[in-house]
C-alpha positions in Angstrom: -97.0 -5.0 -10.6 -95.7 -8.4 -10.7 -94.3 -10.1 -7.0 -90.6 -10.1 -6.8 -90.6 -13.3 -5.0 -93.5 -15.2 -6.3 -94.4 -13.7 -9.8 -97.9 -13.3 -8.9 -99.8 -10.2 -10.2 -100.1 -8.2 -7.5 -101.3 -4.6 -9.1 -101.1 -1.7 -6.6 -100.7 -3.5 -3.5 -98.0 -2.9 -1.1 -97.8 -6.7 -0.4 -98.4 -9.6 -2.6 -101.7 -11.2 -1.9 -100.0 -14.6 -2.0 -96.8 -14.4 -0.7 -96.8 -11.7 1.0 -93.8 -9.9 0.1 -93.4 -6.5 0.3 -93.4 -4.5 -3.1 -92.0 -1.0 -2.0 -89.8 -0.5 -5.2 -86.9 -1.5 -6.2 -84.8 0.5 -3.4 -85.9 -2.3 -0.8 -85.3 -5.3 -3.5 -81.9 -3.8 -4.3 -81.3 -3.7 -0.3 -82.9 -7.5 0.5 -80.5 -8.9 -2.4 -77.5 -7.1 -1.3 -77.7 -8.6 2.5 -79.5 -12.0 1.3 -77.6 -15.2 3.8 -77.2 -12.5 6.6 -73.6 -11.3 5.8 -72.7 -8.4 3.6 -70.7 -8.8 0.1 -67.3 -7.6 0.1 -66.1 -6.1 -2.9 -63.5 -7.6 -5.4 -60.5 -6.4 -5.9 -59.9 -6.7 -1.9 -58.8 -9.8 -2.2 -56.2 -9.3 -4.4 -54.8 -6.6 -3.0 -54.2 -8.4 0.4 -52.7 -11.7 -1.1 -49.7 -9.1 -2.8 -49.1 -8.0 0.9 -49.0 -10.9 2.3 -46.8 -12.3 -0.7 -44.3 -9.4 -0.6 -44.0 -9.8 3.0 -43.0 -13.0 2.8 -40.5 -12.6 -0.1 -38.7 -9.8 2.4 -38.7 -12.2 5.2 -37.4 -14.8 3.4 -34.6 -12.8 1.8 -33.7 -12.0 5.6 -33.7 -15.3 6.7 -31.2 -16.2 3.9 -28.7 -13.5 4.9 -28.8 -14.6 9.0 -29.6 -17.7 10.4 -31.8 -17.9 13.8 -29.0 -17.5 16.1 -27.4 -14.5 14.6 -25.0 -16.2 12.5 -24.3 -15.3 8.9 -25.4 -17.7 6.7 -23.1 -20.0 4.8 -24.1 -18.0 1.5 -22.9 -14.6 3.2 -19.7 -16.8 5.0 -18.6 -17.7 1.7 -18.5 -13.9 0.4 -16.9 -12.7 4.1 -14.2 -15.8 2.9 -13.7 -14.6 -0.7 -13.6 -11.2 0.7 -10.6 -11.8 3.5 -8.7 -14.2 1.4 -8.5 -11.9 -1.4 -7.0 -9.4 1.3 -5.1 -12.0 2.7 -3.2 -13.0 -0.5 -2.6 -8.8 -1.2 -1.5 -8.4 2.3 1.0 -11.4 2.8 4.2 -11.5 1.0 4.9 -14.2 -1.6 8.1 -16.2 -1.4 9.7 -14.4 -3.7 9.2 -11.2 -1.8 9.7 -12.6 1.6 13.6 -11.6 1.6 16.5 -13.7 2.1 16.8 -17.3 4.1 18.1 -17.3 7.3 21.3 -18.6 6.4 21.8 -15.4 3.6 20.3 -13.4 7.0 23.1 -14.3 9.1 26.0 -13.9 6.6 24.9 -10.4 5.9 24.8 -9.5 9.7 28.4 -11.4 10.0 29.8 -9.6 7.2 28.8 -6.1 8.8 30.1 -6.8 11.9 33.2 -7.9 10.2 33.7 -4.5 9.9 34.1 -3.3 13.2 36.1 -3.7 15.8 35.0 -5.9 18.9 35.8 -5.5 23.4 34.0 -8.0 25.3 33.6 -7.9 29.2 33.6 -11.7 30.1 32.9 -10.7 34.1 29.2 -8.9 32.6 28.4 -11.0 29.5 28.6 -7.7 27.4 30.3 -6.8 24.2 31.0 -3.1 22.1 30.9 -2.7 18.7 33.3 -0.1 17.2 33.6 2.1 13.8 37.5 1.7 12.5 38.2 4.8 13.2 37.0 5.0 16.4 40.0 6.2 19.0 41.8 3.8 21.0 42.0 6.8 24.3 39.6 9.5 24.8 42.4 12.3 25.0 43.5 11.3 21.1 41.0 13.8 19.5 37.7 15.1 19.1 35.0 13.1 17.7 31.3 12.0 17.8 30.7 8.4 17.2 28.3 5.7 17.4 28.9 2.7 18.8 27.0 -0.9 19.7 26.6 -2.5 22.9 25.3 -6.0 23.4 23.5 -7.7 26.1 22.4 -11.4 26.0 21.8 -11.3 22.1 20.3 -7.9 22.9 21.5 -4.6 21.0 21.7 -0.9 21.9 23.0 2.4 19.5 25.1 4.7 21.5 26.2 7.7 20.6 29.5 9.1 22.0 30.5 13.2 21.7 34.0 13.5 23.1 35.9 16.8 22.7 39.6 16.8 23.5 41.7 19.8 24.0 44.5 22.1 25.7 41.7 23.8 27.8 37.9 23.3 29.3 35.1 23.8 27.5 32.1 22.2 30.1 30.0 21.5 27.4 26.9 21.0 28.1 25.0 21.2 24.8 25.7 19.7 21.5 24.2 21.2 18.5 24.8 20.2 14.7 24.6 21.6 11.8 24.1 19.4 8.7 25.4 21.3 4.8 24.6 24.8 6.5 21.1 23.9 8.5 21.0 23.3 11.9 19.0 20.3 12.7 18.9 19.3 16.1 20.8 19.5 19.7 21.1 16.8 21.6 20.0 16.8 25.5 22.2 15.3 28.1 22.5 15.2 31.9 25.6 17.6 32.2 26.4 15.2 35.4 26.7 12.3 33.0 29.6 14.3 30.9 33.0 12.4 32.5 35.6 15.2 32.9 39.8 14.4 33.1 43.0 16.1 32.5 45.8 14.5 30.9 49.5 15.5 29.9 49.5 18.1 27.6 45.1 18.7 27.7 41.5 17.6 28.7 38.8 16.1 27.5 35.3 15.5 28.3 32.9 13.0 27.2 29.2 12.0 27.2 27.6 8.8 26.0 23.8 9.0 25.3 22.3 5.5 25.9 20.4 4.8 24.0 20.7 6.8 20.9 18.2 4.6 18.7 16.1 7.7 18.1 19.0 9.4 16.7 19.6 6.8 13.4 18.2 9.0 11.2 19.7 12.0 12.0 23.3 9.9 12.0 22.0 8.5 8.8 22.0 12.2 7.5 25.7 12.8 8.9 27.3 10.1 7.3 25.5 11.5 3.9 26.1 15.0 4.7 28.7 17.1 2.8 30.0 18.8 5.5 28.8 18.8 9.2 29.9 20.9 12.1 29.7 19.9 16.0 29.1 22.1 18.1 30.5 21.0 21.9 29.2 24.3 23.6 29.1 25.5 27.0 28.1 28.3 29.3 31.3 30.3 28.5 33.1 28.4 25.4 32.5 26.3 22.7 34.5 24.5 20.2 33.5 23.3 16.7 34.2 20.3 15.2 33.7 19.5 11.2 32.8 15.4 11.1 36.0 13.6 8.8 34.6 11.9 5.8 36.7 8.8 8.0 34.0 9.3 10.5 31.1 9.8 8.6 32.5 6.5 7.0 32.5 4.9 10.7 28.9 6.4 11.4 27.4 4.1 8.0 28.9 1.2 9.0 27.6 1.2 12.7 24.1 1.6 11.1 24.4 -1.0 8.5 25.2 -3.3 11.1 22.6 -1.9 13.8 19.8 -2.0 11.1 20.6 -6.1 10.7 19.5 -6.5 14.5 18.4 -3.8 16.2 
């Protein structure tokens, strides 16, 4: 057997006569070349492995960093998308020019023409002023009726609603219910101590104003559109019924058209 180390021709030995090496087989050579410098080999392929990691990591880092800035801030790549974003809502949610309605001087002569319409009181001593349908009485004790009208306070606007029954004997209503082209569709509360009560030659009448009656447009809306509508001024003991004139549902529209200009 040859020496590992020196080449010499050792035979049998278990060392080599001039170097001394062992010569166990080539288990122990296999072991002595595997740990020769002191440190062990690592295997390839390790390598590798760990510089992907390490580059994947950083690619995900990086694409974080590009999205948010260090204090939390989006970045101006993602401002610029959050921009496009709201002014593309922006520009769907505002109204063009065209669409914007009419100027402020067409505004104003629409409101003046609807209030041409109606007939005007003012009280100089309050500052205040009520708007009247045409056909609205001129005294309480004329006749039945149930009309809207508009007050106004210091450019201010209210919708009332009057219910005024007028008759050769009480009723004490103290319920009004209405009935719109054979449905009823609402009754409308009051404080019965509001209702003024007064006897005149020849009859009565009592009265009510519910202030304010904004809440009630709609449903005025559908009178004045109504075929026929009945008004019901009912009390504990008597009633009386009242069918709206198409004069008065005539009234009713043009109260709205002008309340809907500045309410």
């Amino acid at each position: 057997m040859k020496c590992p180390k020196c080449g010499n021709e050792a035979g049998n030995a278990k060392f080599c006569p001039e170097c001394g090496a062992p010569l166990n087989g080539p288990m122990e050579v296999q072991h002595e070349e595997a740990y020769k410098g002191g440190k062990p080999k690592k295997k390839k392929g390790c390598g590798c492995a760990t510089v992907f990691i390490v580059f994947f990591a950083l690619m995900l880092i990086g694409g974080l960093l590009t999205a948010i800035s260090p204090d939390g801030v989006q970045s101006d790549a993602s401002k610029s998308s959050a921009s496009s974003t709201a002014s593309a809502s922006s520009e769907l949610n505002s109204p063009s020019a065209e669409s914007s309605g009419k100027t402020e001087e067409e505004k104003q002569a629409e409101i003046d023409a609807a209030f041409a319409k109606l007939a005007k009181q003012e009280d100089e001593v309050e500052n205040t002023a009520f708007y009247t349908p045409s056909c609205y009485p001129k005294y309480s004790n004329t006749r039945s009726f149930a009309l809207p009208y508009i007050g106004e306070k210091d450019g201010r606007y209210v919708l009332i609603w009057k219910f005024n029954y007028t008759g050769s004997d009480w009723v004490f209503f103290n319920d009004v219910v209405i009935n719109i082209d054979g449905e009823k569709a609402a009754e409308i509360p009051f404080n019965y101590f509001d209702v003024q009560q007064e006897v005149f030659t020849g009859g009565v009448f009592e009265a009510v104003d519910v202030n304010p009656a904004n809440k009630y447009a709609d449903l005025m809306q559908k009178i004045a559109s109504s075929e026929k509508t009945i008004i019901r001024f009912a009390g504990k003991d008597y009633k009386y019924d009242m069918t709206v004139s198409d004069a008065d549902k005539q009234g009713i529209q043009d109260i709205l058209d002008a309340y809907n200009l500045v309410k």
